[in-house]
N, C-alpha and C positions, 0 to 999 in steps of 0.2 A: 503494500500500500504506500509505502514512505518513496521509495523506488523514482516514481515518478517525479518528486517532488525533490528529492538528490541532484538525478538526472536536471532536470533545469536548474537547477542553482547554478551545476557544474559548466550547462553550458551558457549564463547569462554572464559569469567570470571572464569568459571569452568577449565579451560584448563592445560596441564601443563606448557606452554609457556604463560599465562594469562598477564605477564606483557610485554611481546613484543608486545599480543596483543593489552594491555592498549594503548602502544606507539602508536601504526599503528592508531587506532581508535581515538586518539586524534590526533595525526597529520591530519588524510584526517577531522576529526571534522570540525577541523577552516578553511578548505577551500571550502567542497563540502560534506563531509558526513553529512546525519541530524540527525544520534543520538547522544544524548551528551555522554561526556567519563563517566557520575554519573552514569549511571547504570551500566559499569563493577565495577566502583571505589566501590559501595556498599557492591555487593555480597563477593568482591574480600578482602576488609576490615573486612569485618564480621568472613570469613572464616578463617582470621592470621589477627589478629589486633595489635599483634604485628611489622607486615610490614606497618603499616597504612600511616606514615610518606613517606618508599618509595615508595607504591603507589602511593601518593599525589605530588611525587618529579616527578616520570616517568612521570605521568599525563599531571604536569605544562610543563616538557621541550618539551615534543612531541607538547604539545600545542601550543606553543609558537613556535617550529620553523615550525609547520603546518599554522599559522600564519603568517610567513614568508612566506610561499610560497603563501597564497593568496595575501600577498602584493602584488607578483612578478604578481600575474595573473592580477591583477588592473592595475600594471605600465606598462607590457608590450603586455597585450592585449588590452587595451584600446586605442591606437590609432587605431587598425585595424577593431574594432568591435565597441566598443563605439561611438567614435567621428562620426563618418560614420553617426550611428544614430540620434545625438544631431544634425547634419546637418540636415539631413534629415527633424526632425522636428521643424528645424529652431530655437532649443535652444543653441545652439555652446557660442553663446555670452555671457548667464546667468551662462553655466557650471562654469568659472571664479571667477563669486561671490560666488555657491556655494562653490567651491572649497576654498576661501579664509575664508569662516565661518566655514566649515567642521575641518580645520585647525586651526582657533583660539580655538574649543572647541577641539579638536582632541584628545586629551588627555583624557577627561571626557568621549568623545565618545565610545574610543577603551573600559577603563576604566569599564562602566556601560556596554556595551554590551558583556565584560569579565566576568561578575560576578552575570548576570542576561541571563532570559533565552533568551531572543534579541539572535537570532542567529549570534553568534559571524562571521561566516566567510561573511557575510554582510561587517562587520565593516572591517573585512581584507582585502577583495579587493577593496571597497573603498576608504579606508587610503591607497593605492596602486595609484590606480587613480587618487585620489587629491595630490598626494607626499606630503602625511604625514612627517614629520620629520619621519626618523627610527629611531633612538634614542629615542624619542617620543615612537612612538609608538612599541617597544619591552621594555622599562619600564613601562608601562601602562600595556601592553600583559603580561608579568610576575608577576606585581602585582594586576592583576585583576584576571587571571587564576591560581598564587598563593592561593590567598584567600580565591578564590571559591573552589579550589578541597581540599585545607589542611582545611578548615572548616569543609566540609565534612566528609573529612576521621576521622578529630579529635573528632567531635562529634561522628562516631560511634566508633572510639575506646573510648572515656571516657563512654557513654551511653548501646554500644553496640545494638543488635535486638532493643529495643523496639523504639528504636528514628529511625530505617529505615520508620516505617509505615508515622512517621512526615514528617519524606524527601522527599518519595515518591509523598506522598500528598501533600506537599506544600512546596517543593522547589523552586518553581517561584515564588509566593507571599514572602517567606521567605528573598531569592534575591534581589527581588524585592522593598521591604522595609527597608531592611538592607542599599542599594543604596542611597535610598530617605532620610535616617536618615546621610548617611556619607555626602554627597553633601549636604543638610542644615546644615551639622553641620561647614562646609569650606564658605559655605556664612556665618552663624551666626559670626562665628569670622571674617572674612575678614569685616561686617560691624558692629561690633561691634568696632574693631581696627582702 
C-alpha cells in the first residue's frame, strides 16, 4: 500500500521543482503523510551535494511548521473527536494524568520521536492534545528534525554514494541509538552532578 506512495516521493526528488517538493512532503510528513522527507533528502543530496546544507534547511522548516499544524489538529480536534471517545470508554478522568506526564517529558518526547523513526506526526498531534508548551515543543521540533535531516545530508555530502547503502539500511537503528546514547549521556551527568 505505502509502495506507491515511496515510489513518487522517489521520483519527485528527481524533479525540477524537487525542493518545493522537499517542502510539501515534509510538511504533510509530520502530520498525516507516512513517508519520511530521507528518501527525497538522499537522492536529492547525492545528485548536488553541494546544496546538501539547503536541503537539510528546506527539510527542517517545512518540518517543523508541518508540525505545527498537527499540533493545531490535537488542540482543536480533540474536543470534538477525542474526548467524545475517552467518555465513551469511560477514560475522560485518566486522560489528565496522562496529559500531565506527557508534558513533564514533553520535550524528550517530541525530541526522540524527531530524530528516530517513531513517526513523528504521533508526537504532533499529541503535544496538540495534551497542550504541550509550544515553545517547548517547536524547540525540540527544530532540534530534533535539525539533526536528523543535517546529519543526513552531511554524511552524504562528506561520504557521498557509498554511505546511502548505510542509510538506507539502517537508518532506524542508527537513530535509534544515537537517541539512546544522547538521553544516557543527560542522565549520566544530571547524576553524576
Amino acid at each position: 500500500m505505502l509502495r506507491p506512495f515511496y515510489d513518487w516521493t522517489l521520483r519527485v526528488s528527481g524533479h525540477p521543482y524537487a525542493e518545493r517538493w522537499l517542502a510539501a512532503v515534509s510538511f504533510v510528513e509530520s502530520s498525516v503523510f507516512p513517508i519520511p522527507p530521507d528518501v527525497m533528502i538522499v537522492p536529492m543530496v547525492l545528485a548536488d551535494r553541494a546544496n546538501a546544507w539547503r536541503i537539510a534547511l528546506v527539510a527542517t522548516i517545512a518540518s517543523v511548521l508541518g508540525g505545527l499544524a498537527g499540533y493545531a489538529i490535537g488542540l482543536f480536534f480533540f474536543e470534538a473527536i477525542g474526548q467524545p471517545v475517552l467518555e465513551l470508554y469511560g477514560k475522560a478522568d485518566k486522560f489528565g494524568e496522562f496529559a500531565e506526564m506527557y508534558n513533564a517529558w514533553g520535550a524528550w518526547v517530541v525530541f526522540g520521536a524527531g530524530v528516530t523513526p517513531f513517526p513523528y506526526k504521533v508526537i504532533t498531534i499529541a503535544s496538540g492534545v495534551t497542550q504541550l508548551d509550544l515553545l517547548v515543543f517547536v524547540l525540540a521540533s527544530a532540534l530534533a528534525r535539525g539533526l536528523r535531516f543535517f546529519a543526513v545530508a552531511g554524511l552524504l555530502w562528506y561520504f557521498g554514494p557509498p554511505i546511502r547503502r548505510l542509510l538506507e539500511k539502517h537508518l532506524g537503528l542508527i537513530s535509534i541509538v544515537f537517541f539512546v546514547l544522547l538521553l544516557g549521556g543527560f542522565v549520566a551527568i544530571r547524576w553524576l552532578l
